[in-house]
Structure formats: C-alpha cells, structure tokens
C-alpha positions in Angstrom: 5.3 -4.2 12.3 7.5 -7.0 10.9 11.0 -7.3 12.8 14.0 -6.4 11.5 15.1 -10.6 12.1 12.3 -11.8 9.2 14.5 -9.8 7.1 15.1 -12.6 4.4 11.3 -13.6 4.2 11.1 -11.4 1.3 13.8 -12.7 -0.4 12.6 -16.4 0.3 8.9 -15.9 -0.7 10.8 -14.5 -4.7 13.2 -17.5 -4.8 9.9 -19.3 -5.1 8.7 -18.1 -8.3 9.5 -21.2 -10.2 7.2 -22.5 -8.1 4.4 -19.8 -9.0 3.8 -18.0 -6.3 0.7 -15.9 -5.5 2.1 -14.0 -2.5 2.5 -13.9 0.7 2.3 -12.5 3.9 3.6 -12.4 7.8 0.7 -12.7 10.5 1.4 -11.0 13.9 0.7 -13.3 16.8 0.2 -12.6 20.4 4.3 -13.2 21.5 6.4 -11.3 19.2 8.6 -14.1 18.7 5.8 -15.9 16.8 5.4 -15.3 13.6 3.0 -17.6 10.6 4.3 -17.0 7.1 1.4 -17.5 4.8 2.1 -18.0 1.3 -0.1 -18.4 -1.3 0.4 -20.0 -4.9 -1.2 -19.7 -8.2 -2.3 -23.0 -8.4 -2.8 -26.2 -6.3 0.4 -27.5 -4.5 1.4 -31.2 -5.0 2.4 -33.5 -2.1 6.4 -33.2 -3.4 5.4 -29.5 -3.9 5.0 -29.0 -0.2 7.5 -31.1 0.5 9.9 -28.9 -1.2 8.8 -25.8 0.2 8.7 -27.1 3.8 12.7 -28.1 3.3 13.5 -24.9 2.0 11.8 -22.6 4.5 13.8 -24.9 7.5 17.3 -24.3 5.4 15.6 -20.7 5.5 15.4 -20.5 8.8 18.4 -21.7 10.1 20.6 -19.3 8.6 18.7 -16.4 10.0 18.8 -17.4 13.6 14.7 -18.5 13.1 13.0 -21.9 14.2 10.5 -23.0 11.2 8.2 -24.6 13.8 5.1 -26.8 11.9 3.0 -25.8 9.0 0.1 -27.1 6.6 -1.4 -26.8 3.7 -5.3 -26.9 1.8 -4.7 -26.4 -2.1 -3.0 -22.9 -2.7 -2.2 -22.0 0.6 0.7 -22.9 2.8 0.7 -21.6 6.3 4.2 -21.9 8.6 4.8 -21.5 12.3 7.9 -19.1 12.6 10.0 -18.5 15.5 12.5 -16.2 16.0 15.4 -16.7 18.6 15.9 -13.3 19.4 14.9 -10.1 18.1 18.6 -8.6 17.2 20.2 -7.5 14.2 18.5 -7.8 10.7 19.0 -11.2 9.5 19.1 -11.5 5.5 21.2 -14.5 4.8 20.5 -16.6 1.5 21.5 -20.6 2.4 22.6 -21.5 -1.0 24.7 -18.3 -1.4 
C-alpha cells in the first residue's frame, strides 16, 4: 500500500505527458521508507530527456518532504530511488505552483 507521503507521485507522473508518458508505477521495497518510481515512456528517452526528468523529480521531491536518491535508465524506462523522510501527513505539493 502506497503511503499517504508519495501523495504527489500521481500528479508528477501527468505533468509529464508532454513528454509522452507510458505509465508508471511505485515498487514496494523491503524498508517502507524506500520507495523506486518506475516510469515508463512511449518512446526512447534522449540524454537531455533524462536529464530533464531527473531535475524535475528532485524539485518533486523536495517539496514533499522526499529524498530523490539515484536512478537510471535503458530506452523507455526510467527507474528512481525514492526516499521518504517520515511517513506523516499526505504530502501533495506541486513546485512550480
């Protein structure tokens, strides 16, 4: 069960689809404070693509009390290493709002 802190995933993942994505999805890890967002796109990301989206899940992140940790990519998909700071009150601020 997602956490009521990854609120603002959703809202992330659909301010990205100028950038045509796919979908997406948060994987469960072991410590509940760890979370991988895996998003998928429609077609192959470019270098400045992932670039972009890397910059934008850390402005992400930082508003909602969240630590965007690493990630990577192979074509379509874009895997990131979420953590959460604390698992309080839903968080569903928008950075550029």
């Amino acid at each position: 069960m997602r956490p009521l802190t990854l609120q603002w995933v959703s809202a992330f993942a659909e301010s990205l689809i100028p950038m045509d994505i796919y979908g997406w999805d948060l994987l469960e890890t072991a410590d509940p404070l760890k979370w991988v967002l895996h998003l998928r796109f429609k077609s192959k990301m470019t270098d400045e693509q992932y670039r972009l989206v890397r910059q934008y899940l850390d402005a992400w992140c930082n508003v909602n009390d969240c630590v965007y940790k690493k990630s990577h990519w192979k074509k379509w998909d874009f895997k990131a290493k979420i953590l959460i700071k604390a698992l309080g009150p839903i968080q569903d601020n928008n950075p550029f709002s």
